[in-house]
C-alpha beads as a LAMMPS data file, in Angstrom:
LAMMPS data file: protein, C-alpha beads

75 atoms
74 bonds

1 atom types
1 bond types

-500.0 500.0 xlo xhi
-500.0 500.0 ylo yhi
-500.0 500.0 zlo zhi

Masses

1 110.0

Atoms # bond

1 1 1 -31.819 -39.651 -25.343
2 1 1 -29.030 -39.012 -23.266
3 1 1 -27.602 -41.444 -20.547
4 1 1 -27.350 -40.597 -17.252
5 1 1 -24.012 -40.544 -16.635
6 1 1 -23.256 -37.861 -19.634
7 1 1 -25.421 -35.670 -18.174
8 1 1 -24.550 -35.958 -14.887
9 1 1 -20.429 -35.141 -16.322
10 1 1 -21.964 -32.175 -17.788
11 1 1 -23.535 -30.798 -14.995
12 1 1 -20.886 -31.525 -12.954
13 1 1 -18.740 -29.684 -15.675
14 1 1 -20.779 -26.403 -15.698
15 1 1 -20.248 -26.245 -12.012
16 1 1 -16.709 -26.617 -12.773
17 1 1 -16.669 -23.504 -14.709
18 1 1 -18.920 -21.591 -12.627
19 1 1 -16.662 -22.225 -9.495
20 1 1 -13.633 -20.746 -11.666
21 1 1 -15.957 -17.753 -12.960
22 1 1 -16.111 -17.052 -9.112
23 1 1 -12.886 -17.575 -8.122
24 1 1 -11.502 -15.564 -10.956
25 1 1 -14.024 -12.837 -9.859
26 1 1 -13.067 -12.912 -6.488
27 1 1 -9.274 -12.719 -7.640
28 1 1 -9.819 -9.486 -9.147
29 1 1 -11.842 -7.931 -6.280
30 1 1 -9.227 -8.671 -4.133
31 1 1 -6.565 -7.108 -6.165
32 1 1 -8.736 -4.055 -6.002
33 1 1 -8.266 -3.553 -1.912
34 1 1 -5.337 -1.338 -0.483
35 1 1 -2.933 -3.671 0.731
36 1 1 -0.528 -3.365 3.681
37 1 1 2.981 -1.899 2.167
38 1 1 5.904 -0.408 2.791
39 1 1 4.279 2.685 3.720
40 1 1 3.876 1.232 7.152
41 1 1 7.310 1.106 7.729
42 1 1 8.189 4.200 5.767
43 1 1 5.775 6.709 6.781
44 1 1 6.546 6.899 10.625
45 1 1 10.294 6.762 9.749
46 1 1 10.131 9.620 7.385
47 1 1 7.876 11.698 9.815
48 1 1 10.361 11.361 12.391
49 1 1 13.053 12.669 9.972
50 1 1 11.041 15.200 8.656
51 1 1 10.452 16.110 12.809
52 1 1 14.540 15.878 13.345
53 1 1 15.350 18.480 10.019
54 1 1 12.742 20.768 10.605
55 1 1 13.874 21.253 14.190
56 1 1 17.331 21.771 13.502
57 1 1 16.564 24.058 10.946
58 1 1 14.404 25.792 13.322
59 1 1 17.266 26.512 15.826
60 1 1 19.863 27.217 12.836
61 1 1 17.365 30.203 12.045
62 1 1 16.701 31.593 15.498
63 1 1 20.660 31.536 16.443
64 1 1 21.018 28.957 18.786
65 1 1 23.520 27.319 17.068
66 1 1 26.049 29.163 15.560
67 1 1 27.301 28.935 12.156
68 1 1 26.203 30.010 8.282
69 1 1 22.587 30.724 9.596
70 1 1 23.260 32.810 12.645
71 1 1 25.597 35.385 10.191
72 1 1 22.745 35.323 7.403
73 1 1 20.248 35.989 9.841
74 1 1 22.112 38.774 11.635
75 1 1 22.922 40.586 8.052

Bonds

1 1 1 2
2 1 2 3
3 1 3 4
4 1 4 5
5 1 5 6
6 1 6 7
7 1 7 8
8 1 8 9
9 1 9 10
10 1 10 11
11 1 11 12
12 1 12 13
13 1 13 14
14 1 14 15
15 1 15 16
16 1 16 17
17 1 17 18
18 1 18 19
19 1 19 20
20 1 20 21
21 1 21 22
22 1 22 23
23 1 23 24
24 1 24 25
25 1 25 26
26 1 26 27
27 1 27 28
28 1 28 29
29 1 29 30
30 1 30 31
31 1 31 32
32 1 32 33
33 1 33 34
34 1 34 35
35 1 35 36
36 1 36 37
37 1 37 38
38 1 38 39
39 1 39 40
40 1 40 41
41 1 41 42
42 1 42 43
43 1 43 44
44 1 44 45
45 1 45 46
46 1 46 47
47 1 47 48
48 1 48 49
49 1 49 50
50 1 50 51
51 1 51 52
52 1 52 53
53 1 53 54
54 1 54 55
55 1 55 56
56 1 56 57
57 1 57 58
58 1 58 59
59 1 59 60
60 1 60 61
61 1 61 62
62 1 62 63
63 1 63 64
64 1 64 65
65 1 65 66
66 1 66 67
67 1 67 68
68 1 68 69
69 1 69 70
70 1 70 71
71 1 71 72
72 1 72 73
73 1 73 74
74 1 74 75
């Protein structure tokens, strides 16, 4: 027969285990959500630019700046 105490040290053990089961579990969910990232700072800044260059290829093309545009387009 076992004594107490070896039991109880086993039990206590297996909870051990299943607590780092859990936590190793919950680890790897968590790796699995989107995180926050550089696109937050990125994406606004690079729609803005896009905003700028698309406008100011927009008035190169309908001539009102002058320049290599306003000659292709008149051609």
């Amino acid at each position: 027969m076992s004594s107490p105490n070896y039991v109880d040290y086993m039990v206590r053990q297996e909870q051990y285990k299943d607590l780092l089961r859990e936590a190793k579990q919950e680890r790897m969910v968590k790796n699995l959500e989107p995180r926050p990232g550089r696109y937050r700072v990125v994406a606004p800044w690079s729609g803005a630019q896009l905003m700028k260059w698309s406008s100011t290829l927009q008035s190169h093309i309908s001539g009102k700046e002058t320049g290599t545009w306003v000659t292709w387009k008149s051609n």
